[in-house]
N, C-alpha and C positions, 0 to 999 in steps of 0.2 A: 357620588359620595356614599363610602359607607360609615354607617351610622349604627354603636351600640350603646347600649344603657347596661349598667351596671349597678345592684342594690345591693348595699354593705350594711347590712343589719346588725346591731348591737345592742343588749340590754338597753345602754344610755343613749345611745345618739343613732339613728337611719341617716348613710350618705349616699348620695345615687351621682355617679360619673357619667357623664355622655362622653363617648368616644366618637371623633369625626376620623374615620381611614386611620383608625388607631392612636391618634394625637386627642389629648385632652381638651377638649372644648367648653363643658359646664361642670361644675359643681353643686351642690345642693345638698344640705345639712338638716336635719330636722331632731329633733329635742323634746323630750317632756318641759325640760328646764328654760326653753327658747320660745312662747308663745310666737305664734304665726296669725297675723293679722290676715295679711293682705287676702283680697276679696272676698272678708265675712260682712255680715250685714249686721248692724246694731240696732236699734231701738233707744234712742237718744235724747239728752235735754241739753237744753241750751244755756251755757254756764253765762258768758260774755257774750256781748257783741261791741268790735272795737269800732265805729265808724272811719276812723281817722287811718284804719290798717285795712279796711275792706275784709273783713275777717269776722271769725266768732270762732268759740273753744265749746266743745261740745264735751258731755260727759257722757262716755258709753260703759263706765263700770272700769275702766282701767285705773292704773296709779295716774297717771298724767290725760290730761282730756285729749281729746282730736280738735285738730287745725281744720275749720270749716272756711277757705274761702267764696268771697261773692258769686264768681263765677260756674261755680259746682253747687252753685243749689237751681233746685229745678223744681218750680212752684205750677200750681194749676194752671196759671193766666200762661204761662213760657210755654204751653205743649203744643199751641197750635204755631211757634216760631222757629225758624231753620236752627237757631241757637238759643236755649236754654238762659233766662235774663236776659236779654239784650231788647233794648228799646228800638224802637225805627229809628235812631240814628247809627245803632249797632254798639253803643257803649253799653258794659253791664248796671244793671238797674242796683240801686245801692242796699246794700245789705240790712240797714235796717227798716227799709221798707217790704224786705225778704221774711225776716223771721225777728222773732225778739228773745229774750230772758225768761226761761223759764217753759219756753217750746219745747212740748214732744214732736222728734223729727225723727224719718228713717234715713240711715244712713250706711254706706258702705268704705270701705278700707281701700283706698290706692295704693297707699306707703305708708311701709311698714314704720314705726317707731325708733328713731337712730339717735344714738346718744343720749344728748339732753331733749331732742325734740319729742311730743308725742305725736303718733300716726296723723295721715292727712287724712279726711272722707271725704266725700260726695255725696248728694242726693240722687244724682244720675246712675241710676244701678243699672247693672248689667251682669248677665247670667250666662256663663259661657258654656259651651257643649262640647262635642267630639267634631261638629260640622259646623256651626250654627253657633251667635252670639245672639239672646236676644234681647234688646233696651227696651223694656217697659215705660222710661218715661221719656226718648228720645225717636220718637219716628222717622220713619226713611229706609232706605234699602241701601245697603254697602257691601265691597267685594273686598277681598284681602287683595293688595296690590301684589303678591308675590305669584297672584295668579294673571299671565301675561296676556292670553292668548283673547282675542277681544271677541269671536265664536263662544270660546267658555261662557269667559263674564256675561256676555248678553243672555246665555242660558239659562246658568245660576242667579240671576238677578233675575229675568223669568219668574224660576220657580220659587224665590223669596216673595218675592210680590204676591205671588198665590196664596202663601202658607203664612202671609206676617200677617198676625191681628189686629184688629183695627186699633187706631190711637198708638200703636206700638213701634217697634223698630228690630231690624235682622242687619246684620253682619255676618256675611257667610265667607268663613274661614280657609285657610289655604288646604287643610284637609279634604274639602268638600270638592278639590277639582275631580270628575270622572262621577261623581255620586251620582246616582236617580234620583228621582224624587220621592222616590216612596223610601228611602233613607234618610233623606233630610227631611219630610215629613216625621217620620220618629221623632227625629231629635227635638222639633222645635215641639211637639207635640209632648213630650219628657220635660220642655224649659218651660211651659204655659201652664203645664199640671205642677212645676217647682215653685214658679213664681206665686201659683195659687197658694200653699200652702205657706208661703213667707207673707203673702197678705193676712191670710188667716191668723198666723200667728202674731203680728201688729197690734191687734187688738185687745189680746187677752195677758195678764202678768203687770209682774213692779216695773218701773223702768228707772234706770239703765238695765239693759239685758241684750242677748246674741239672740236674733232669731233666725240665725241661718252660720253655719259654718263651711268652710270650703273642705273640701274632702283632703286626705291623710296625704303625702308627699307621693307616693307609691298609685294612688289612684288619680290625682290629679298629672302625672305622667301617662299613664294609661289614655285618660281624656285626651293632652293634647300632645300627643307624641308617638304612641304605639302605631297608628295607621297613617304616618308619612315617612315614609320609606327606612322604619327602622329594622336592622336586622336580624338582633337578639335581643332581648329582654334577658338579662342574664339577675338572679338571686340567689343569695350563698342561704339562706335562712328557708326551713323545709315548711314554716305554716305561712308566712306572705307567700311562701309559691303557690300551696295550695290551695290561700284565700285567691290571690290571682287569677289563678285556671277556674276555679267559683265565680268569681265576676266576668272573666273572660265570656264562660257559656252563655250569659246572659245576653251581653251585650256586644261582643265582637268576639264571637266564638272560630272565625277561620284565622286569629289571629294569636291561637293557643300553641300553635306549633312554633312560633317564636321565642317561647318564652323556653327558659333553661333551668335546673339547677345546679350551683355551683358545689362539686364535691372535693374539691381537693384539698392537699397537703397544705398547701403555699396558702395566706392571707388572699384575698378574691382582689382587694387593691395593689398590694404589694404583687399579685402574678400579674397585671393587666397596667405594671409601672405606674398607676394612677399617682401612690405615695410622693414618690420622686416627682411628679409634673407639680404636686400639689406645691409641695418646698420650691421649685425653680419659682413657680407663680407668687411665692411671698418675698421672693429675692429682689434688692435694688437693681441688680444686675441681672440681663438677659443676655446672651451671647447668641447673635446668628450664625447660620450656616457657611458662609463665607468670611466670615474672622472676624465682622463688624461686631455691633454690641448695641444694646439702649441701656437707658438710666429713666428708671420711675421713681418722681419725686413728686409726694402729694402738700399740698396744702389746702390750708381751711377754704381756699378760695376755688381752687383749680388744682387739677394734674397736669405737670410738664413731664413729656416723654423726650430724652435726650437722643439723638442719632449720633454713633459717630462710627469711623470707619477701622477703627485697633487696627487687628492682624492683616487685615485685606489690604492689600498693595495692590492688586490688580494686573491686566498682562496690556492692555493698548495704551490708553489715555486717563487721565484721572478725570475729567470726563466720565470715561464710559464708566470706573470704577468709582467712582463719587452716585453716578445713575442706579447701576447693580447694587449696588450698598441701600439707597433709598427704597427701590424697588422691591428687596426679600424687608425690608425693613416693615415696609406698609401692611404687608402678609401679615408679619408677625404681630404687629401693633394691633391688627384688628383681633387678631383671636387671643390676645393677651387681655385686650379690653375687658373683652366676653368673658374671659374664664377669671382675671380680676374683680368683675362684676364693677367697674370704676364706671362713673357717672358725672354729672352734672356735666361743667365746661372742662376740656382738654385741650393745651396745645400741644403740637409736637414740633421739633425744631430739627425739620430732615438737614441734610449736611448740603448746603448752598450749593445751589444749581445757578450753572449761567444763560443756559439756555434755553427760554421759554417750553419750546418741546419736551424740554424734560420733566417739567415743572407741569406742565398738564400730563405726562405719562405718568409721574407718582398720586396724583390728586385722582385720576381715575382709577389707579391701582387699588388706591385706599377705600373710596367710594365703592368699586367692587365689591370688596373684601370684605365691610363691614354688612353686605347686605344679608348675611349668611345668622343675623345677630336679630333672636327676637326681639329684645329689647330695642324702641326707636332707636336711631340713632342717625344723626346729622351731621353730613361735613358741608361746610360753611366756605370752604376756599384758602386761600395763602392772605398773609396780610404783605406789607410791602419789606417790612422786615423779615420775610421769607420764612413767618411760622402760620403751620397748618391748624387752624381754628375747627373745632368740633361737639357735640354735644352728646349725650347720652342720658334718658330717661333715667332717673331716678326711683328704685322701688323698694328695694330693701339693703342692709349694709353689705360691703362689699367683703371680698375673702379674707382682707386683711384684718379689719372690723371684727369679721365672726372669729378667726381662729387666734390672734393678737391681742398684747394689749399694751398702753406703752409704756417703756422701761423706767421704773421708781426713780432710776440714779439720774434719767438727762431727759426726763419730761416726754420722750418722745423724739426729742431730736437729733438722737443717735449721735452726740457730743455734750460734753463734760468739763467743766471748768478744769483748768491746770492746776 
């Protein structure tokens, strides 16, 4: 697969496109006007704690608190357990015996702030690198499952084990496959001297306060993206290139010849058709390759993705043409997800198979397909009404969310009294 990155820089708004073999894959927006939570670290009090919700609302200095549930806090007594709260029976231990009213607590940003709700945190921080993830307050050694080869892993978990500090924890990342050690040494040795100074900073200041921010849209790419197999780093804007090749030297200096700048005539989105993918992605209507089509309809609860078969008539059996139809279908649904950024629970209702085999060729088609997606994401199986059940982490709003809003005259529901 190839794989390009694209930074559309603008007074107002930085967008950066990932291109997979030329097809739009992700988007990614950033804003002075658009605060970006997700993975800063606050300094926090504890407004509420609900008992009855397993919860508490934490104020880190925003307009709306952060949503602290039970299970994401990680107290003294939980360090020396496999999970974080959890008693010898393996239930989470109840939250008001966790923290109370009026608690300074550290805390970090899962998810982002959507709608009416405000951000989730956690106590379980985590510090991610270019190789190397490290948990200060979750110990153990973990491998990215993306990395297959079972030689590797016993390697890289190896040389985790070596380099993780005591009481601590490492995740070492699917970038890290081929690394040495004296590479991932660096890194974790950069996350231990980071984590130092976020400790440092805990102690001194007012609270609510930020004492850790995640890096600008442009270098948090850099981090987890430039050294797995991307091709170009392309930027239309001449001081991010310049600051780039600046940070490049430091830190992954043979990986400067990748990067580009973009001089031409033409808009950087509009030459590399990004504009137009972006519009097809907010459309209800998707048209496949072979004359089928989907229908994306969201609700407060879930997304239904519609299959059906339009223009495709097909050349042998309807059968085989009911199959083919399912099968570019599952393709598309997976990278539509990705670049929808759609979440929570999904069904999709592919077009009624009769025969078993075919029914397990789409469900591994899709399972495939979705692996390609950093965001988890879960396929669950068919139900017996022959809809495909799925899930998708949730982290920040989706494309519809950021670039929409809905219509004054019918609420949103794209109809209107007669």
């Amino acid at each position: 697969m190839i794989k390009d990155i694209l930074v559309d820089s603008k007074p107002d708004q930085t967008r950066v496109a990932i291109l997979e073999d030329g097809e739009l894959a992700e988007i990614y927006m950033d804003s002075p006007e658009q605060l970006k939570l997700f993975g800063n670290i606050y300094r926090g009090k504890v407004e509420r704690v609900l008992p009855g919700m397993q919860c508490a609302f934490v104020d880190i200095g925003l307009d709306k608190n952060a949503f602290l549930y039970a299970g994401d806090i990680c107290t003294a007594a939980s360090l020396d357990q496999e999970e974080p709260n959890r008693s010898e029976h393996g239930a989470v231990e109840k939250i008001e015996r966790l923290i109370s009213p009026g608690q300074e607590i550290t805390v970090q940003v899962i998810k982002e702030a959507i709608e009416t709700k405000g951000p989730r945190v956690t106590t379980q921080i985590s510090l991610p690198g270019r190789n190397m993830v490290l948990t200060p307050f979750s110990p153990g050694i973990g491998v990215s499952r993306k990395i297959q080869d079972s030689d590797e892993r016993d390697r890289l978990k190896s040389i985790a084990e070596k380099l993780c500090p005591k009481g601590m924890g490492i995740i070492v990342r699917t970038a890290a496959q081929g690394m040495d050690a004296c590479e991932l040494e660096e890194d974790i040795l950069f996350l231990r001297n980071l984590w130092k100074k976020i400790t440092a900073r805990e102690a001194k200041g007012p609270v609510p306060r930020c004492i850790y921010h995640e890096p600008g849209l442009v270098q948090r790419l850099v981090r987890d993206l430039l050294n797995t197999g991307v091709r170009r780093f392309v930027l239309n804007d001449r001081n991010e290139y310049e600051n780039l090749l600046e940070l490049l030297d430091d830190i992954l200096p043979d990986m400067k010849m990748k990067v580009e700048y973009y001089s031409g005539e033409f808009d950087l989105f509009e030459f590399y058709h990004v504009e137009s993918a972006i519009q097809k992605a907010l459309a209800r209507k998707v048209w496949l390759k072979c004359g089928g089509y989907l229908i994306f309809d969201k609700t407060e609860a879930l997304t239904v993705i519609d299959v059906n078969t339009g223009k495709f008539t097909g050349r042998d059996s309807q059968e085989e043409t009911i199959l083919m139809t399912n099968l570019e279908a599952a393709e598309v649904i997976a990278r539509q997800i990705r670049l929808r950024d759609i979440s929570g629970i999904i069904l999709i209702d592919f077009i009624d198979m009769q025969e078993n085999s075919h029914k397990e060729q789409v469900l591994s088609s899709l399972k495939e397909a979705v692996k390609q997606d950093g965001t988890k994401t879960v396929v669950l199986g068919m139900t017996r009404l022959g809809l495909v059940e799925m899930t998708r982490k949730k982290v920040r709003n989706n494309l519809q969310q950021t670039l929409t809003m809905p219509c004054p005259a019918c609420g949103g529901t794209g109809r209107k009294i007669r």
